[in-house]
C-alpha positions as protocol buffer text, in pm:
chain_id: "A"
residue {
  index: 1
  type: UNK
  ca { x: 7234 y: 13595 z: 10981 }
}
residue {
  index: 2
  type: UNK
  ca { x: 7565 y: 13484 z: 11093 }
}
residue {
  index: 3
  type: UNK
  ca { x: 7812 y: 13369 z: 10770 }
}
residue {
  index: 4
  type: UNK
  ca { x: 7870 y: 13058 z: 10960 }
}
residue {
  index: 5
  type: UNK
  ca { x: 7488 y: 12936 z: 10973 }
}
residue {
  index: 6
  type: UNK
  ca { x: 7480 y: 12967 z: 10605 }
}
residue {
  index: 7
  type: UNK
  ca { x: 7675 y: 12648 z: 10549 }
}
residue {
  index: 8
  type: UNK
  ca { x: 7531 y: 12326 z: 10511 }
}
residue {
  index: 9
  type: UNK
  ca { x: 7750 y: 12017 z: 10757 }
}
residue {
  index: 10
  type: UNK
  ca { x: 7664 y: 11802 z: 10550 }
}
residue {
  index: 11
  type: UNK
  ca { x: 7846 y: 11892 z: 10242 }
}
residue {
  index: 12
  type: UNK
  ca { x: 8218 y: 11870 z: 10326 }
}
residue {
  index: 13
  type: UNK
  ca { x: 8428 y: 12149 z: 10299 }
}
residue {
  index: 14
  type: UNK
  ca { x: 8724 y: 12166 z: 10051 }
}
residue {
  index: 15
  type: UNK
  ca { x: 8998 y: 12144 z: 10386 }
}
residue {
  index: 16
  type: UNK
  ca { x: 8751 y: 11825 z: 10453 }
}
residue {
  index: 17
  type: UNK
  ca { x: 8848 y: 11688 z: 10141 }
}
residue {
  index: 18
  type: UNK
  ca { x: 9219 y: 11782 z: 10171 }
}
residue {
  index: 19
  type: UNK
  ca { x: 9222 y: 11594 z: 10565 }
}
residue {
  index: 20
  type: UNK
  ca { x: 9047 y: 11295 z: 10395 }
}
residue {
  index: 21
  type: UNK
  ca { x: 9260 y: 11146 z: 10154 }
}
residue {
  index: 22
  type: UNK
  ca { x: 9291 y: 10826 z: 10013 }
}
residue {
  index: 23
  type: UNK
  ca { x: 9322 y: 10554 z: 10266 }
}
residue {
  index: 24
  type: UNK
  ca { x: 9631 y: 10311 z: 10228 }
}
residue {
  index: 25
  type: UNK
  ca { x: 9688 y: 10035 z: 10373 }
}
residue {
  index: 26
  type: UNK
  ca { x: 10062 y: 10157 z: 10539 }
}
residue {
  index: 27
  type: UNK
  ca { x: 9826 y: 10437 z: 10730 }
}
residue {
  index: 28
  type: UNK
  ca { x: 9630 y: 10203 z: 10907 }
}
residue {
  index: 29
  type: UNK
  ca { x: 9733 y: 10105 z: 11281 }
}
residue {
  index: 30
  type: UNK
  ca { x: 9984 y: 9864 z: 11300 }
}
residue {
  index: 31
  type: UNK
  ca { x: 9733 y: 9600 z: 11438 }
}
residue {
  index: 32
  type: UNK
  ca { x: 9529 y: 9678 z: 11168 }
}
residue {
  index: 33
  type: UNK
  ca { x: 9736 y: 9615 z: 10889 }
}
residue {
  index: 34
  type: UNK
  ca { x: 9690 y: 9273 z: 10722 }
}
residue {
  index: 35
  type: UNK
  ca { x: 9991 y: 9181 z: 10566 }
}
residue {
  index: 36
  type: UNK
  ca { x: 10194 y: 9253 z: 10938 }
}
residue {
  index: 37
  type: UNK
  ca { x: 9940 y: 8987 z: 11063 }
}
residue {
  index: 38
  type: UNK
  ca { x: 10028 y: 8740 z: 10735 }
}
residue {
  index: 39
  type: UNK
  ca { x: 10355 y: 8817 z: 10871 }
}
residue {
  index: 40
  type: UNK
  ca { x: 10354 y: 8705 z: 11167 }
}
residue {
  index: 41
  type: UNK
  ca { x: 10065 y: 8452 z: 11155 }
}
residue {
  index: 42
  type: UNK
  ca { x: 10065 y: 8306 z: 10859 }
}
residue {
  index: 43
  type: UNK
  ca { x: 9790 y: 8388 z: 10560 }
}
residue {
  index: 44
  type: UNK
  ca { x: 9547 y: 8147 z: 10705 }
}
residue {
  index: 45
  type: UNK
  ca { x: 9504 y: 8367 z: 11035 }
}
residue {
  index: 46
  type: UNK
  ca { x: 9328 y: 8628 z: 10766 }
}
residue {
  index: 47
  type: UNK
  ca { x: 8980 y: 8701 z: 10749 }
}
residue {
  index: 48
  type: UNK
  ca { x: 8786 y: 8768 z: 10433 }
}
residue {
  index: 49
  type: UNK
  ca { x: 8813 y: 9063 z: 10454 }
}
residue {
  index: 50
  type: UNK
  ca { x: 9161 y: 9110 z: 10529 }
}
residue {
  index: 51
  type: UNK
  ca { x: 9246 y: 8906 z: 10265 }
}
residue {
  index: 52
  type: UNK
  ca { x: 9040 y: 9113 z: 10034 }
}
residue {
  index: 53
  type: UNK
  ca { x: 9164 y: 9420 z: 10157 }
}
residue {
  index: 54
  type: UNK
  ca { x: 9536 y: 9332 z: 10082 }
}
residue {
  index: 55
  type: UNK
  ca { x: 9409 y: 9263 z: 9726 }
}
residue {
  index: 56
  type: UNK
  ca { x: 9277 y: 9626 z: 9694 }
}
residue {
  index: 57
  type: UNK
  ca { x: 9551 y: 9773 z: 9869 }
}
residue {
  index: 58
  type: UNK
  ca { x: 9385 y: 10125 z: 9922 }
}
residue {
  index: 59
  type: UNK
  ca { x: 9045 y: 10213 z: 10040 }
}
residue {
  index: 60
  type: UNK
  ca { x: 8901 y: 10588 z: 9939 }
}
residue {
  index: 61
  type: UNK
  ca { x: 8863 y: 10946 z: 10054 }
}
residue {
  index: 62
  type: UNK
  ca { x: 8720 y: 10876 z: 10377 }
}
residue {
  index: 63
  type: UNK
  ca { x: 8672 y: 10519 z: 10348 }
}
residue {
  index: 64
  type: UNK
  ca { x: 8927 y: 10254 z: 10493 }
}
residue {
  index: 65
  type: UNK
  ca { x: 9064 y: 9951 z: 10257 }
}
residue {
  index: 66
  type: UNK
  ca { x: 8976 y: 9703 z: 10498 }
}
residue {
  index: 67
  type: UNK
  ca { x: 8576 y: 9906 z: 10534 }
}
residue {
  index: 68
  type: UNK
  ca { x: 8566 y: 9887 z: 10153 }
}
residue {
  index: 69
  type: UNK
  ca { x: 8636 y: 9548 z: 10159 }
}
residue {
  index: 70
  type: UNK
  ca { x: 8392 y: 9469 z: 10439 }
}
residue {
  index: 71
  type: UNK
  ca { x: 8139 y: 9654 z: 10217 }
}
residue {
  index: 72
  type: UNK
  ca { x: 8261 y: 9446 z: 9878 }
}
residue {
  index: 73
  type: UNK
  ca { x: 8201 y: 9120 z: 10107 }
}
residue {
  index: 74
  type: UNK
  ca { x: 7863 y: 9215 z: 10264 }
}
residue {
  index: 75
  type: UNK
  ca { x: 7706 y: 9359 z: 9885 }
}
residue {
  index: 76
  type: UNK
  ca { x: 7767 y: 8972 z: 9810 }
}
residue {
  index: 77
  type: UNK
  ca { x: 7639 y: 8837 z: 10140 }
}
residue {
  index: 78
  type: UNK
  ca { x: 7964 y: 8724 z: 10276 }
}
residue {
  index: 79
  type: UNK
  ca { x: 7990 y: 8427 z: 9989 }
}
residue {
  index: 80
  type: UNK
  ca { x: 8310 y: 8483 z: 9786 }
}
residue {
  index: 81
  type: UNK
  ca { x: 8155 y: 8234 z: 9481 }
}
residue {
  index: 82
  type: UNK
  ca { x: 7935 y: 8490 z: 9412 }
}
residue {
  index: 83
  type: UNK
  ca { x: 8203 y: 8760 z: 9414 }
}
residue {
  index: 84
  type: UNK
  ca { x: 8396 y: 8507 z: 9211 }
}
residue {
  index: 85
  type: UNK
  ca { x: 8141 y: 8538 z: 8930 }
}
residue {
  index: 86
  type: UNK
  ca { x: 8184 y: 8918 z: 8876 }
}
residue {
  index: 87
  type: UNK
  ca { x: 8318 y: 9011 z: 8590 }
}
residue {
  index: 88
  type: UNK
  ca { x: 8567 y: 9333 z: 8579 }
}
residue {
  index: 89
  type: UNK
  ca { x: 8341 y: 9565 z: 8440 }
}
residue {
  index: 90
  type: UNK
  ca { x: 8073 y: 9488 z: 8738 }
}
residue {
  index: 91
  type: UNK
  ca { x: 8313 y: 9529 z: 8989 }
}
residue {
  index: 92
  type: UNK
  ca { x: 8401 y: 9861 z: 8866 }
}
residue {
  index: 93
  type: UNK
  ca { x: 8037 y: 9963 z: 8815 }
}
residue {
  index: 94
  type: UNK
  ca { x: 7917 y: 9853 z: 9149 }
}
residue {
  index: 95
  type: UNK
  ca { x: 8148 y: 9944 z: 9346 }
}
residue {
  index: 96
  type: UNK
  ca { x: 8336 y: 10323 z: 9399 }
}
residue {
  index: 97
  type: UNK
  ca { x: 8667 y: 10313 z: 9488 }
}
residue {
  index: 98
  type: UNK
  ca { x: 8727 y: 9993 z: 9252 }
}
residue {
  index: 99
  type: UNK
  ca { x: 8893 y: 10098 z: 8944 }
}
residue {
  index: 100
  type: UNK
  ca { x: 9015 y: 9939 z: 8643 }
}
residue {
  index: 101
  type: UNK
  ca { x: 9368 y: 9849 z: 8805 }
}
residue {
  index: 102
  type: UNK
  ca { x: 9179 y: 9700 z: 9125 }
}
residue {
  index: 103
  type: UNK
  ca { x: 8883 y: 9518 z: 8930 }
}
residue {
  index: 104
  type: UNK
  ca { x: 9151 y: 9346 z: 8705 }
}
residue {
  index: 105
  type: UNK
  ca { x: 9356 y: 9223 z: 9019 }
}
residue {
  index: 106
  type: UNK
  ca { x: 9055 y: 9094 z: 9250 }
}
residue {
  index: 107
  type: UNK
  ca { x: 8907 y: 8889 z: 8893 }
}
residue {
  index: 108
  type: UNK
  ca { x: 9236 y: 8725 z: 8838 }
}
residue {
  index: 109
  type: UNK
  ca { x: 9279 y: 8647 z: 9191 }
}
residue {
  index: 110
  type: UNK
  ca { x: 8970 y: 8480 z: 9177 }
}
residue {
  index: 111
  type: UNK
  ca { x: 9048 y: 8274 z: 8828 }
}
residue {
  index: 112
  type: UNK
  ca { x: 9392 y: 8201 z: 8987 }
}
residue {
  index: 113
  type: UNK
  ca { x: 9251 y: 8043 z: 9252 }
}
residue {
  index: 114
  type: UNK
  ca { x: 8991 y: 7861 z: 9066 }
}
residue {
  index: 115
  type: UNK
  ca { x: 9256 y: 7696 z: 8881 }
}
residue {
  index: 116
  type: UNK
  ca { x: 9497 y: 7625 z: 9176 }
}
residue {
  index: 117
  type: UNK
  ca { x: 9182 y: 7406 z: 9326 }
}
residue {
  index: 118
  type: UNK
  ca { x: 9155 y: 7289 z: 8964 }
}
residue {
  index: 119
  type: UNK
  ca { x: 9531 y: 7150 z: 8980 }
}
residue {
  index: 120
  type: UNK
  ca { x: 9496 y: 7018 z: 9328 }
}
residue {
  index: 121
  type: UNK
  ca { x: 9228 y: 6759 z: 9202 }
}
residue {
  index: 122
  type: UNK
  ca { x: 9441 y: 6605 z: 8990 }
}
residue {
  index: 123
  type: UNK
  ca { x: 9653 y: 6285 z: 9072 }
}
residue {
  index: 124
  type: UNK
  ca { x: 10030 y: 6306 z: 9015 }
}
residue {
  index: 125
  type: UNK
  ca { x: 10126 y: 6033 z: 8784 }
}
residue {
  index: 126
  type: UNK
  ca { x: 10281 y: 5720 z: 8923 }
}
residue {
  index: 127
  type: UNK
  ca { x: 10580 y: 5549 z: 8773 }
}
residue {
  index: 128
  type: UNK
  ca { x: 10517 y: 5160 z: 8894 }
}
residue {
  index: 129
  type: UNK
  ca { x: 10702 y: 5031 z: 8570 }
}
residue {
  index: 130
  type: UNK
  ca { x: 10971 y: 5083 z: 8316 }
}
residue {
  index: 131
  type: UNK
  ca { x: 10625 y: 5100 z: 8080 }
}
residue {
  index: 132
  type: UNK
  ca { x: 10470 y: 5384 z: 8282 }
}
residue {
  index: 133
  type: UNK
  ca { x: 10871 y: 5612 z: 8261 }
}
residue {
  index: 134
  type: UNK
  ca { x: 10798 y: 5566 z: 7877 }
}
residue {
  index: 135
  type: UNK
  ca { x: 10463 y: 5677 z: 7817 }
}
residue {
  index: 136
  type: UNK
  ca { x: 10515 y: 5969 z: 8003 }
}
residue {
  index: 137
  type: UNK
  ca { x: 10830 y: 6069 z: 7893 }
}
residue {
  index: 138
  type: UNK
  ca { x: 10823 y: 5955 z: 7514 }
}
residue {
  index: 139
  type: UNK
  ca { x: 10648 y: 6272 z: 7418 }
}
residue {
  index: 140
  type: UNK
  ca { x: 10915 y: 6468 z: 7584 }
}
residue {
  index: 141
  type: UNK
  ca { x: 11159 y: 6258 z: 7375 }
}
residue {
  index: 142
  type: UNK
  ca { x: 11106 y: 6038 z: 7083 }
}
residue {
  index: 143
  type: UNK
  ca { x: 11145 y: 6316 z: 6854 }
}
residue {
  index: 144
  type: UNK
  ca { x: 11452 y: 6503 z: 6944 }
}
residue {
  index: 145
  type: UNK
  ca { x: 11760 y: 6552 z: 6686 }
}
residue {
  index: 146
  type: UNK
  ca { x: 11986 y: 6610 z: 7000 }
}
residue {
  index: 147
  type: UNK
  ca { x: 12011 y: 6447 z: 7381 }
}
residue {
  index: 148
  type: UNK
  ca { x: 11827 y: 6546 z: 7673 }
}
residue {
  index: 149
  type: UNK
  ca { x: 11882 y: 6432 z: 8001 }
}
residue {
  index: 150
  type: UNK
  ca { x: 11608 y: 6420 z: 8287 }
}
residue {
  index: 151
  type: UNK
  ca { x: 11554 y: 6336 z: 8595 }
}
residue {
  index: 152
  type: UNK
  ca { x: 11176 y: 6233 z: 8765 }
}
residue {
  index: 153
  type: UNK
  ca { x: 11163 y: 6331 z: 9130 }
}
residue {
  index: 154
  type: UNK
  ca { x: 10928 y: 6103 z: 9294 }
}
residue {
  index: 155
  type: UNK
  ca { x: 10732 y: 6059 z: 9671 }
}
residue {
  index: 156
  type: UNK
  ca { x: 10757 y: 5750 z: 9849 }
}
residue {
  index: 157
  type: UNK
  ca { x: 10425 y: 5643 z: 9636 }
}
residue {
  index: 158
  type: UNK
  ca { x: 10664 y: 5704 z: 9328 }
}
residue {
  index: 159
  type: UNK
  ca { x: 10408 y: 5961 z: 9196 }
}
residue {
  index: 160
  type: UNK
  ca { x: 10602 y: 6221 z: 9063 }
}
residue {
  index: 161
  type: UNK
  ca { x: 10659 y: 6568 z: 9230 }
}
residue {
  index: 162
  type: UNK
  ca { x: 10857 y: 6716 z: 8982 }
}
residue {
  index: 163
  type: UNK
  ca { x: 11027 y: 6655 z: 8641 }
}
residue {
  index: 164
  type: UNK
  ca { x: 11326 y: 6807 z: 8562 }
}
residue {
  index: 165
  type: UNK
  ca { x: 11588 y: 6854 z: 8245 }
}
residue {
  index: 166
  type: UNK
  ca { x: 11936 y: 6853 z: 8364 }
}
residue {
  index: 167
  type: UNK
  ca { x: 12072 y: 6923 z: 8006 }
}
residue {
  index: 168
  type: UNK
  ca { x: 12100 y: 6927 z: 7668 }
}
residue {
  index: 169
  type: UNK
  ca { x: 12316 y: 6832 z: 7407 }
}
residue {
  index: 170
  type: UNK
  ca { x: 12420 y: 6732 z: 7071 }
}
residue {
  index: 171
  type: UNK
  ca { x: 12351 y: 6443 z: 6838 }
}
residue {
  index: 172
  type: UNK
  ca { x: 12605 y: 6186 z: 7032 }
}
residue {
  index: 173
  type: UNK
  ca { x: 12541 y: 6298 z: 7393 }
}
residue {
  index: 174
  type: UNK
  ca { x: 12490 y: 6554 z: 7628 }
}
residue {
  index: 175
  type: UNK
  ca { x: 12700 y: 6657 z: 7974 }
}
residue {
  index: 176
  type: UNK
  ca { x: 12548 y: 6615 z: 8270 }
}
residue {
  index: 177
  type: UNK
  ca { x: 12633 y: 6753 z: 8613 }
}
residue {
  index: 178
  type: UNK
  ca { x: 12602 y: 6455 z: 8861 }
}
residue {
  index: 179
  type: UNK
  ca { x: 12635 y: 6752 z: 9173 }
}
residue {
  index: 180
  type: UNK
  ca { x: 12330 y: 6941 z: 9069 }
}
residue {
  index: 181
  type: UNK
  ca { x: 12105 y: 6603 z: 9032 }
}
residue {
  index: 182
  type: UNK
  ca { x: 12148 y: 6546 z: 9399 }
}
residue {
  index: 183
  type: UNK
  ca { x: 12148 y: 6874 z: 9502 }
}
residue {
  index: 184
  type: UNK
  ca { x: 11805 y: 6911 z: 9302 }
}
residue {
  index: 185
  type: UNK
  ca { x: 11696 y: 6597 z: 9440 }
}
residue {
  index: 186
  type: UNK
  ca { x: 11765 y: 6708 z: 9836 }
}
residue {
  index: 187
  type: UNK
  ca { x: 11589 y: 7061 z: 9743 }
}
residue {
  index: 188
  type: UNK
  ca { x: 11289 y: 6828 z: 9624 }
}
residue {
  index: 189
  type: UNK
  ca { x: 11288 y: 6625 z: 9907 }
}
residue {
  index: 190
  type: UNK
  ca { x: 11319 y: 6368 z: 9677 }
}
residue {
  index: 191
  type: UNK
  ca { x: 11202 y: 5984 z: 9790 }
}
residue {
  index: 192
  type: UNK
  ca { x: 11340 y: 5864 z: 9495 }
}
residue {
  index: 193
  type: UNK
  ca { x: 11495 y: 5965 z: 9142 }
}
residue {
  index: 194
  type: UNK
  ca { x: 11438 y: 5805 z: 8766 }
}
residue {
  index: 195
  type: UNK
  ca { x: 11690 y: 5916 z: 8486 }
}
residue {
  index: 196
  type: UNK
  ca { x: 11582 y: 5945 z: 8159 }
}
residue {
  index: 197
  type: UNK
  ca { x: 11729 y: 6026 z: 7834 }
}
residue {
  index: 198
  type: UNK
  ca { x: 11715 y: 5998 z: 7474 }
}
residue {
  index: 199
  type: UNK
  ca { x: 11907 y: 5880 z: 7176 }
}
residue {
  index: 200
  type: UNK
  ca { x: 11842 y: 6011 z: 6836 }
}
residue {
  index: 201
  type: UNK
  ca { x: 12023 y: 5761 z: 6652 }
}
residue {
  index: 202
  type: UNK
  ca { x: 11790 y: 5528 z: 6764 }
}
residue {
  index: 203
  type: UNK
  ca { x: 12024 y: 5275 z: 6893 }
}
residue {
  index: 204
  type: UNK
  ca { x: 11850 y: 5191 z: 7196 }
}
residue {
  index: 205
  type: UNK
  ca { x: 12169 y: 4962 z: 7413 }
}
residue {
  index: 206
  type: UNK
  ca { x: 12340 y: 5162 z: 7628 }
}
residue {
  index: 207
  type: UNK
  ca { x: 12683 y: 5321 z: 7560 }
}
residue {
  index: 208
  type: UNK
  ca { x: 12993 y: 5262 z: 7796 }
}
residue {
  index: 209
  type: UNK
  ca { x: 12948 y: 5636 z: 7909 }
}
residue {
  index: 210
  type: UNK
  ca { x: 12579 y: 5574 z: 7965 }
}
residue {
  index: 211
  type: UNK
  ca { x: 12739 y: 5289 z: 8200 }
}
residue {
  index: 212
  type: UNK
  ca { x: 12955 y: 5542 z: 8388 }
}
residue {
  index: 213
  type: UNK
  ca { x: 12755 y: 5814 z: 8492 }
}
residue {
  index: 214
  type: UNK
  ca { x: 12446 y: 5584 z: 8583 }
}
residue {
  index: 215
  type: UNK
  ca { x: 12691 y: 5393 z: 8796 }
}
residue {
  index: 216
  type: UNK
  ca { x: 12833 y: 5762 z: 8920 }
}
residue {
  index: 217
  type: UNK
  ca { x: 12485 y: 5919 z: 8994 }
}
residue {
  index: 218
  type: UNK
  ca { x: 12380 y: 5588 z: 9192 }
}
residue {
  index: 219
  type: UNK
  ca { x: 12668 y: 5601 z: 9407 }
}
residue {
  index: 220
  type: UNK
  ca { x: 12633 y: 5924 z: 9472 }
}
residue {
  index: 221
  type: UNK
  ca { x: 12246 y: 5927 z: 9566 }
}
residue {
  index: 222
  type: UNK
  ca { x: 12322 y: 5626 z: 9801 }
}
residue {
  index: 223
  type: UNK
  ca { x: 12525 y: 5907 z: 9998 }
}
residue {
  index: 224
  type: UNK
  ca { x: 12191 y: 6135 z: 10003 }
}
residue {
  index: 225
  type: UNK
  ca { x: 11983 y: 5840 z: 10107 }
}
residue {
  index: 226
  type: UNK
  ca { x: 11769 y: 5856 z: 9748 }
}
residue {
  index: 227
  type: UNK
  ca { x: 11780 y: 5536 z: 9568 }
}
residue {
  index: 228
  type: UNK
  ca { x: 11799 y: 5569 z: 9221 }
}
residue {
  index: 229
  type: UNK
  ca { x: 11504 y: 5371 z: 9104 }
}
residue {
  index: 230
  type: UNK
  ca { x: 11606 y: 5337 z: 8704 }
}
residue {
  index: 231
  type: UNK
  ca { x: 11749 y: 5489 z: 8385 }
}
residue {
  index: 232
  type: UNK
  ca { x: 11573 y: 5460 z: 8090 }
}
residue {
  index: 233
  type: UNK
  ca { x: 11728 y: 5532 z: 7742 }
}
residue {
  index: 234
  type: UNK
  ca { x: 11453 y: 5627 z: 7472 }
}
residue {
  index: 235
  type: UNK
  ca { x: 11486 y: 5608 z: 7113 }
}
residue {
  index: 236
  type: UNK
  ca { x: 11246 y: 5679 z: 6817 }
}
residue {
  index: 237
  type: UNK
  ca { x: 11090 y: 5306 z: 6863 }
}
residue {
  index: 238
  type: UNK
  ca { x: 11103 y: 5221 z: 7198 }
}
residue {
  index: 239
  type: UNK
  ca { x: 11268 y: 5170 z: 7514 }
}
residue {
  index: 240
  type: UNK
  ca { x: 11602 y: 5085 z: 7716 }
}
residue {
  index: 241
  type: UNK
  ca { x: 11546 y: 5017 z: 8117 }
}
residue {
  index: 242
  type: UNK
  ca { x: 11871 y: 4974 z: 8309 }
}
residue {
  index: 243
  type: UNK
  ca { x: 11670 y: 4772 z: 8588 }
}
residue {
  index: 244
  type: UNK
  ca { x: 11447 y: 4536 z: 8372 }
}
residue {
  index: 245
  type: UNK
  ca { x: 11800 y: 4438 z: 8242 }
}
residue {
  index: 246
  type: UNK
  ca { x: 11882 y: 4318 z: 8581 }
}
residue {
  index: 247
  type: UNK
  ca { x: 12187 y: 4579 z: 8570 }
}
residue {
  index: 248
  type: UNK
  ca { x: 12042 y: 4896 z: 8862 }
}
């Protein structure tokens, strides 16, 4: 018998092994390759799979990333809420070529994006009165031994996109940079701004300085086209609001 019939073909050789290794997802073909096509296209042109596949990053000996996820996808007939559900040690269990590293990765992918659809449920608070700055910001506030300035960055429904603290001080006041409030309110795309700040001594009129800069950061937002829509001072009892007092 020839030495050559003796070997099986269907048990691969050790140079097999050595010409099969790990698949990555830099050795695939360039149109193959799904974060050149998020590149180019935009995250949204990805499949399932491809998306999948950029999460495991490498496939296995013999086995392509993006075939491993295909496989992944089709175990849990193409539904990603059932993949969703799968804890880490399942994934690693079911499925060769997922190890601890990968498991870990695809679950908190998966929780991530459970709570980013979580987030985008809820409604951004909207500041319609001097009332509604205070409630929301008295938290932030009332308590403080030292001044903090902030600054709300609202939409044109004056729900607020963003709150931000511009500084922080001492017991009497606090400095505050007038440039970066309107460069943080053009990088916001601000509508519209409300300042608020506290004072600890619980004097709750406004100070001649308070005056200044209020009058400073309005003109200076009328320049940026976003109307500053009031200031409110908060103390350890209540409220100041530059426009109830007919003075914004």
């Amino acid at each position: 018998m020839n030495s050559m019939d003796s070997i099986d073909p269907t048990i691969p050789s050790p140079m097999d092994a050595r010409s099969n290794p790990r698949i990555l997802i830099k050795d695939l073909n360039e149109d193959e390759k799904p974060r050149e096509k998020a590149g180019r296209l935009g995250l949204d042109s990805l499949t399932d799979v491809e998306l999948l596949a950029l999460l495991l990053g490498s496939g296995m000996s013999g086995k392509s990333v993006l075939d491993l996820a295909r496989e992944i996808l089709q175990d849990n007939d193409n539904k990603l809420s059932r993949l969703s559900r799968m804890s880490i040690a399942e994934l690693k269990k079911k499925y060769k070529g997922v190890g601890t590293a990968k498991a870990t990765l695809l679950s908190a992918a998966m929780t991530f994006g459970a709570r980013v659809q979580k987030s985008l449920s809820l409604v951004d608070e909207q500041m319609i009165s001097s009332r509604h700055v205070y409630n929301y910001m008295r938290d932030t506030l009332e308590r403080l031994n030292y001044e903090e300035f902030w600054v709300l960055h609202l939409n044109r429904a004056n729900r607020v996109l963003f709150k931000e603290r511009i500084s922080k001080g001492g017991m009497a006041c606090t400095a505050v940079d007038i440039k970066l409030i309107a460069k943080s309110a053009i990088d916001h795309l601000s509508s519209g701004i409300i300042l608020v700040h506290n004072h600890p001594s619980g004097t709750m009129q406004p100070s001649g300085q308070d005056d200044s800069l209020t009058g400073r950061i309005v003109e200076i937002c009328k320049i940026i086209d976003v109307p500053v829509h009031d200031h409110i001072i908060v103390g350890p009892t209540g409220y100041y609001s530059y426009r109830d007092s007919g003075r914004l």
